[in-house]
Phi, psi and omega in degrees: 000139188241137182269146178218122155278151212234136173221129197195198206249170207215001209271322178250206171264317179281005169270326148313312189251003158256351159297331168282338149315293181294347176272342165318323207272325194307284195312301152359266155283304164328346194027058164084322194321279200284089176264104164316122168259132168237114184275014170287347215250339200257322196288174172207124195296333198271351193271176172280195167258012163294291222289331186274314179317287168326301154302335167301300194262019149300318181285305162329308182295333187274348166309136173266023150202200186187145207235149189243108123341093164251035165312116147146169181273343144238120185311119194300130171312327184275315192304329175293336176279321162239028174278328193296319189315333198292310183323278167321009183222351182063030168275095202305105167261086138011063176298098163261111181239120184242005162296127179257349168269173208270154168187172165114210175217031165224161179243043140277264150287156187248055152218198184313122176302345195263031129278331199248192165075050172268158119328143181026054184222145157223156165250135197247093182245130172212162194258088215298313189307326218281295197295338155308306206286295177336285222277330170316138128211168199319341205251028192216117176268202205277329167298352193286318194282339142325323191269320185300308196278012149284301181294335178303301182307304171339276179345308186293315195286311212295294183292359162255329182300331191295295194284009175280310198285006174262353203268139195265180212279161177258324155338120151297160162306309206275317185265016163297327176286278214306342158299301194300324225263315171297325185285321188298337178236358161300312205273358185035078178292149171300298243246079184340315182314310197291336180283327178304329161308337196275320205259304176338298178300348174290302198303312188315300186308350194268003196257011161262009198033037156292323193217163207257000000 
């Protein structure tokens, strides 16, 4: 079983019910392989906002892989804030845009270029309108068709989280402590636990081979 951290915007009710949909749907057609951390399921509007920050990228870290919402005509500031850490961390990631309109300033990925051309990241774009309209017909309602096209998208993203976890690490043996121990002190954790917590997580992966 591979932990996924799943990161996107949080802000509204269909960014709330479609991320717990799809991670639902993850879980699901993986049958438990692939399990979503959702850092809607983690906060409490009453912690500040370090401390809600801090668990974010704890929890990120401690994932062995990590799936990016990049949805919307400009890309949410935080998710780009862990998607990079996940880099900086050497964490195999999932770019998913399920947006069908166009942006960025290249004619590739359709955001910003300094997102895209990371080591151990792939991208997943699909036309979210295209695969609904597919799945309507009279005798189907719209939530049914709703649902199809969340098990479409699982599917898809399940076959790219597969071959992320197979891809080996860019991280050295030599240079993996001495990275984590930096990660451990960018974010100035409130909390001493966290940064010893930051290495502790080194361990775990190397005893799962995510890191050498």
């Amino acid at each position: 079983m591979f932990s996924v951290y799943f990161a996107g915007e949080l802000f509204s009710a269909k960014h709330l019910i479609g991320n717990a949909m799809l991670a639902e749907a993850i879980a699901k057609v993986s049958q438990d392989r692939f399990v979503c951390v959702l850092p809607q399921a983690l906060e409490h509007r009453q912690d500040t906002p370090k401390s809600i920050r801090d668990q974010d990228i704890l929890t990120l870290l401690d994932c062995d892989l990590a799936l990016f919402n990049f949805d919307g005509p400009e890309l949410d500031s935080g998710t780009v804030v862990e998607f990079l850490f996940a880099k900086f961390a050497d964490i195999p990631a999932l770019l998913l845009r399920t947006d069908f309109r166009a942006g960025g300033d290249q004619p590739g990925d359709p955001w910003n270029l300094m997102n895209s051309f990371y080591p151990r990241t792939k991208v997943l774009c699909l036309n979210s309108m295209e695969i609904y309209k597919s799945t309507l017909h009279p005798k189907k309602q719209t939530l049914e068709a709703a649902q199809d096209l969340v098990d479409q998208i699982a599917e898809r993203v399940i076959k790219e989280l597969d071959s992320l976890s197979r891809l080996p690490p860019i991280l050295s043996k030599e240079l993996a402590e001495p990275v984590y121990r930096w990660m451990s002190q960018v974010p100035a954790f409130e909390s001493a636990e966290s940064a010893q917590r930051v290495l502790a997580i080194l361990g775990k992966k190397r005893s799962k081979n995510l890191l050498p």
